[in-house]
N, C-alpha and C positions, 0 to 999 in steps of 0.2 A: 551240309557236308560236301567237302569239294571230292568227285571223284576224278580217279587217276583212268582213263580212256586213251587210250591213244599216246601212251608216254612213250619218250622218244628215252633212247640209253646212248651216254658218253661217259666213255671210259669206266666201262661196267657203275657209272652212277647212275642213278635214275632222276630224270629232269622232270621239272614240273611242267602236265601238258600245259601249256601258256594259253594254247587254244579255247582251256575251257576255264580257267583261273582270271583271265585277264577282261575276258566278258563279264564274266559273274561280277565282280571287282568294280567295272566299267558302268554298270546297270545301276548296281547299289550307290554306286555316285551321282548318277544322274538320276535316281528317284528323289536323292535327300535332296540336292541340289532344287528341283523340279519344289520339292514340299518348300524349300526356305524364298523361292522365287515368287512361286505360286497367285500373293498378295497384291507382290509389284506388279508381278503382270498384268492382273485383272484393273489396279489401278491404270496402269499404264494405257490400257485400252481404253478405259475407261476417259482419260483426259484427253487422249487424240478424237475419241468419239464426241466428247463433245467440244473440243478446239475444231474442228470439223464444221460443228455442226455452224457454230458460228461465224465461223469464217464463210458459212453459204446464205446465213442468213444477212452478213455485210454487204455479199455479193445482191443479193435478191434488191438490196435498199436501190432506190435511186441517188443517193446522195454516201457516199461513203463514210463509212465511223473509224476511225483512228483508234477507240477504246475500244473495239469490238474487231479489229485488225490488230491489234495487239495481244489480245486476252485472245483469240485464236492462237497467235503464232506461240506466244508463251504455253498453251495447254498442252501444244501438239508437240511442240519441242519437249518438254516435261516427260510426256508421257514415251517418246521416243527414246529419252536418257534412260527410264528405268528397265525399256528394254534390253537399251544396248549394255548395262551396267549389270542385268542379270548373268549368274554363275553359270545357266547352262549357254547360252552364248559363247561364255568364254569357253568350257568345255567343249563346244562344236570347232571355234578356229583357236584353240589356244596355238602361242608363237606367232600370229598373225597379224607382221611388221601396222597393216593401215588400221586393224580392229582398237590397235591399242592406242595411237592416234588416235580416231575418233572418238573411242571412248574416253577418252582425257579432253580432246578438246568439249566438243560437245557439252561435257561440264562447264565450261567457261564460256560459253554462247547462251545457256538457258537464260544468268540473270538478267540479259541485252533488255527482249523484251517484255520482262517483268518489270526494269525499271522503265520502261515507255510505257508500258500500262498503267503504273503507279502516278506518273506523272499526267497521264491524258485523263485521269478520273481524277484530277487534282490533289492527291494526296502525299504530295511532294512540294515543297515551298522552303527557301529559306537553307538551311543548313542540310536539310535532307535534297534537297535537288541539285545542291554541289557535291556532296555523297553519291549519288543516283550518278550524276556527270562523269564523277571520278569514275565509278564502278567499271562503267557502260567503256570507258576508255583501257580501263586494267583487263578487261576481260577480252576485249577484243585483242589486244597485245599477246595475253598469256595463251586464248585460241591460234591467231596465229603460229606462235611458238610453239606449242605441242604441235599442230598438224607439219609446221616445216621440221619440226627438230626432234619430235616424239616427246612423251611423258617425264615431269621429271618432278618430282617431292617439293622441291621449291616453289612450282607451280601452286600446287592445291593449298601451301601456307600461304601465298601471297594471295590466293584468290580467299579463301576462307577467309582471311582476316577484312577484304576489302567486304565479305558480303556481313559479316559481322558488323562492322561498322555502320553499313547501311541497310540496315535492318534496326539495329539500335536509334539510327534517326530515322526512320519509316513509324515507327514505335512511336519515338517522342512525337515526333507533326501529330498522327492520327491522335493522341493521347491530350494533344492540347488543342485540338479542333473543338470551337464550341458550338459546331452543327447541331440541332436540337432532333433532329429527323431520324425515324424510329428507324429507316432504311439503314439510313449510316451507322449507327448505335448496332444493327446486325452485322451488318459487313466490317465493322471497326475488331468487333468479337473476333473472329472467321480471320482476320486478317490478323487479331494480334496470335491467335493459335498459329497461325502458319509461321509466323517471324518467328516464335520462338519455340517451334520445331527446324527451323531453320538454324539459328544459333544456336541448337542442341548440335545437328548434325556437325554444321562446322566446330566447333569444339570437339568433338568425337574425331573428326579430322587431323586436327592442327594436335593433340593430345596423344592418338593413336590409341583412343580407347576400344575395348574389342564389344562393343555395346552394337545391338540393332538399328539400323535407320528409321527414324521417326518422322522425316521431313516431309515423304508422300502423303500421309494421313495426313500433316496437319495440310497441305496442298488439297486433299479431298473433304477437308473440312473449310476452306475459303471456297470453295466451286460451292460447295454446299450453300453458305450461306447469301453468294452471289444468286444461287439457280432459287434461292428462299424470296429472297428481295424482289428476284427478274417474276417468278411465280405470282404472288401477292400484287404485284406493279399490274401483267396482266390482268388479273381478277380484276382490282378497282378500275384498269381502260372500260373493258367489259361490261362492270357495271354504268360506268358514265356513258358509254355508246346507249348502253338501252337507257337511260335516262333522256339522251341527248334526239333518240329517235322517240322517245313519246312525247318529248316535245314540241320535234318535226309534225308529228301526228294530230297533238294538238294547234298549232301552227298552220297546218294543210286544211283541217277543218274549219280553223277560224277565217282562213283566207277564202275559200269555198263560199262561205257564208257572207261574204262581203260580195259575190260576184253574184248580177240580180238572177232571179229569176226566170222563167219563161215569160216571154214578152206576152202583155193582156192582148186579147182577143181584141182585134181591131177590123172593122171593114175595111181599112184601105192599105193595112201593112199587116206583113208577116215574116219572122224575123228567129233565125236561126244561129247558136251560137258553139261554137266547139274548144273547150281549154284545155291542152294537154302538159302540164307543166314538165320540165325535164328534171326536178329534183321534186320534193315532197314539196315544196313552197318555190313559187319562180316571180317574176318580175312583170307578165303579161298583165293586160287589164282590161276590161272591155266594163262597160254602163251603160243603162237606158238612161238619157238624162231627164229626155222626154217619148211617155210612151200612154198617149189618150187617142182620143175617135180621129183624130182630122191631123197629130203632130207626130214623128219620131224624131229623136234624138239619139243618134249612136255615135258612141266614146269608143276606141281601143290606142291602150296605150303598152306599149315596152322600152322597161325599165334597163338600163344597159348594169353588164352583169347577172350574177344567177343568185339563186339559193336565200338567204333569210336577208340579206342586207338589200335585194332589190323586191323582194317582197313587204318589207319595211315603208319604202318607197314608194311601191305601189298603192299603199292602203292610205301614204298622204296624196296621190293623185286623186284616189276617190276621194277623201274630205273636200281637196280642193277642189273639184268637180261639181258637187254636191252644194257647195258655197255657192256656184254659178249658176246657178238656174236660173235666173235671172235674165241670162244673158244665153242661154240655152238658143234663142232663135238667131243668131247674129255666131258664129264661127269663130271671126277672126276676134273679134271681143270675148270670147268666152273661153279661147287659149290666152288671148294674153292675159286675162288675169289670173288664169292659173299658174303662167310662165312667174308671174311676181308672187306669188305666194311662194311657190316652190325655190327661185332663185336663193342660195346661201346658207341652203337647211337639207342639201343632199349630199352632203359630204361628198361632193366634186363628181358623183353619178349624176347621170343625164338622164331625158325622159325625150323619144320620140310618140309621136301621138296624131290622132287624125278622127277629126270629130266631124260627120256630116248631119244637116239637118234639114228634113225632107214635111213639106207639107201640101197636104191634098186640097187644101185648101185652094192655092194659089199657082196649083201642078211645078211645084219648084222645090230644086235639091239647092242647097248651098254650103259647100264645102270648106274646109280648110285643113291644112296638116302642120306639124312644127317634124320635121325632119324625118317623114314616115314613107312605107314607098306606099305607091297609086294606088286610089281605088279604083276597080276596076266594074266597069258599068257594060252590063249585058243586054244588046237590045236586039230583038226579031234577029240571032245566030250572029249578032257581030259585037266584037269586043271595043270597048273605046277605054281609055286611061287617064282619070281623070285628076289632076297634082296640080294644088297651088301647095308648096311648100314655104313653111319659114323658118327659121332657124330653131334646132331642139328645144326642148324645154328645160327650166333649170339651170343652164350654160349662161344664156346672156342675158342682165337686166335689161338691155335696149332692144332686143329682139321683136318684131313687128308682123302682124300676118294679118294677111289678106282672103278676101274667098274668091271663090268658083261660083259660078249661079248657071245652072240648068233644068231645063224642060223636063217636069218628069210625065211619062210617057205608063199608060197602061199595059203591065208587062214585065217594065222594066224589073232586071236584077242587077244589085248594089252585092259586091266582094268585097269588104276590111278583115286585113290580116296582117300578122305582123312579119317580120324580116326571117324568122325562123322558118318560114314557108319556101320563101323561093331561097334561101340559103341552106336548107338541108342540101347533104354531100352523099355521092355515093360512092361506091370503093375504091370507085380513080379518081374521087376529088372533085368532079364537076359538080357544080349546082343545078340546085332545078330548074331553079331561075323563074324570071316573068311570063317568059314565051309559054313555059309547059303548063303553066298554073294557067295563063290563059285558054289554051288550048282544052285543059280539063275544065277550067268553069264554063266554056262552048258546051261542052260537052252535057250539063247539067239542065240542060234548055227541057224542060214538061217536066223536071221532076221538084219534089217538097223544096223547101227549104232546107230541110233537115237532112231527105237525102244529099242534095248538095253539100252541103257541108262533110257530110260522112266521108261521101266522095272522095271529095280534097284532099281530105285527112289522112285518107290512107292510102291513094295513089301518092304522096309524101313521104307515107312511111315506107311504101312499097320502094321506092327510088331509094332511099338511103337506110343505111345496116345498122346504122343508130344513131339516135336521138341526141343531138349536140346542142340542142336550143331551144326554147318555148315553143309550140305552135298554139297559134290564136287565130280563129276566122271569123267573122260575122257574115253572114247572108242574107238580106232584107229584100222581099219582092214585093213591090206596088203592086199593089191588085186594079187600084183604080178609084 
């Protein structure tokens, strides 16, 4: 019941107070309004929230996506229009010359890019992509116009009719797609709902029928079955990642198992070894080739590259290593036949390497390396560097190497390691380099083997913030 408060008299009539009529009035309009809106809105939020979400998750990629910069712009635009096209909107600025501009144009910028969406997920070809061209050109034209000119009836026929058209070849293409992929077969569903709540609306349009809009559902029925596909796509990455790491796993255990053991108890060597791979499987190598009373034989080798294709590599080093025994006492003979096995069978990866062979016999070390850095020879506190180099392994069939022959000395401590040692970096880039690795294996002078080595390893790790390369040392001290 409307009551009369406050009523004002002209000419002895009595006026209706407006004060308390026109509120009441005003309310009951914007509840219905608010109930018929209610839908759009929530959809509306709902497609900027996830246009959003994608357009962060483009941003995050290192490499930018096109279909994922599009299918953003299109969701957020979408969900912008049902805003701006909702009744209480207009009930806040009705008469307000730029609302109705925009809200006219705006209609005619959503299909932009939906049809660059359509196109960068391939599903435009042929008849539908000169549709899509057309559209993309009518729209921008009819946009412009409404925003210079304001709204006008010819507009929304001339655009209906273009989105009709192309939506009827969006239709045909996906319809005659013979993708067999259970992915497509979903999104082709999702995608033909939406087209033809799409061609529902625009005929409602073009007709002036006084019917509901249906075209945001079927728009929340394509996200649906995109967000079904992207869901499911996860899960199986997921599972393939843990397949792909117990493979790693198995892989890391087999490679472990290939790297020998603790060197046998020798009276005249003692022989320490530390392998810290930077992935679950890495590239580094090390072998006793020979390891009895009177001989050693130490192997380490890196494999250029990381992860499963140089630990591939590595496990032919040792066969071919293992072939050479033979030649185990001789250096330079006992790389190059490794260098000819290996030549033409590493898929263009290369192998540095540095084999010394030391006997008590004859108090003589005899060295050789194919492109590895120095080892470094510790006697009574002073460091010496000891490098016959010859060119990598694997790189060249003519490749030729020579040895080193030195005095071994009661005492003496022998360092092989590889390039991840003096190349670890630390926050401003420098390396560790020779100098400090020599410095710390000074340093190592009365203690095990094994401390030594620990040593190293972690005054290494200590110097750089993380691990950008294999580390591999061996440490061998003549006793005598």
């Amino acid at each position: 019941m409307i009551r009369q408060v406050g009523c004002k008299f002209r000419d002895n009539l009595v006026s209706l107070p407006m004060c308390v009529v026109a509120p009441e009035m005003s309310a009951t309009k914007v509840l219905s309004a608010f109930h018929r809106d209610a839908p759009y809105l929530f959809l509306g939020a709902a497609f900027v929230a996830v246009g959003m979400v994608s357009a962060a998750f483009s941003a995050l990629r290192r490499k930018q996506d096109p279909l994922l910069l599009y299918f953003a712009l299109f969701a957020v635009l979408y969900g912008i229009r049902l805003w701006i096209q909702a009744e209480l909107l207009e009930i806040s600025i009705h008469g307000s010359w730029f609302y109705l501009r925009l809200r006219s144009g705006i209609n005619y910028i959503v299909p932009i890019p939906a049809i660059l969406f359509f196109n960068a997920a391939g599903l435009l070809s042929g008849a539908g992509k000169i549709a899509g061209d057309i559209l993309i050109i009518t729209s921008s034209l009819l946009a412009t116009a409404a925003f210079l000119l304001g709204p006008a009836a010819m507009y929304d026929r001339v655009n209906s009719v273009m989105v009709i058209a192309a939506m009827i070849a969006l239709v045909a293409q996906s319809t005659r797609s013979e993708a067999a992929s259970a992915d497509f077969a979903i999104i082709r569903r999702g995608l033909l709902t939406f087209a033809a709540f799409v061609v529902w609306d625009n005929l409602r349009g073009v007709f002036r029928f006084s019917l509901p809009s249906l075209e945001p559902f079927g728009f929340a029925v394509f996200l649906g079955s995109l967000g079904y596909v992207a869901a499911r796509r996860t899960l199986q990455r997921d599972q393939q990642l843990s397949e792909i790491r117990k493979e790693l796993e198995v892989a890391r255990r087999i490679q472990l198992s290939i790297l020998p053991a603790e060197f046998p108890d020798s009276p005249h060597f003692r022989v320490s070894a530390r392998y810290l791979p930077m992935t679950s499987v890495a590239g580094d190598f090390y072998d006793y080739i020979i390891a009895d009373q009177h001989q050693a034989g130490l192997l380490i080798a890196d494999v250029s590259g990381h992860g499963v294709p140089a630990a591939l590599i590595a496990s032919m080093v040792k066969l071919a290593a293992a072939a050479q025994r033979a030649h185990a006492a001789d250096p330079s003979v006992f790389l190059s036949h490794i260098n000819a096995i290996l030549c033409g069978n590493t898929q263009n990866q290369f192998v540095t390497a540095a084999y010394v062979h030391l006997d008590s016999a004859t108090h003589k070390l005899r060295y050789s390396a194919a492109g590895h850095p120095p080892m470094l020879l510790l006697r009574r506190g002073q460091i010496t560097e000891i490098e016959e180099n010859g060119l990598m392994l694997a790189a060249f069939d003519f490749a030729t190497y020579s040895n080193a022959t030195h005095r071994l000395e009661q005492g003496d401590r022998l360092l092989l390691y590889t390039d991840g040692i003096v190349e670890a970096a630390n926050a401003a880039g420098d390396f560790f380099g020779l100098d400090a690795l020599g410095e710390v294996f000074r340093k190592t002078q009365g203690t095990t083997p094994s401390e030594a080595a620990d040593l190293i390893v972690s005054t290494v790790q200590e110097w750089s913030n993380t691990q950008e390369d294999d580390l591999t040392v061996l440490v061998c001290d003549y006793v005598g």
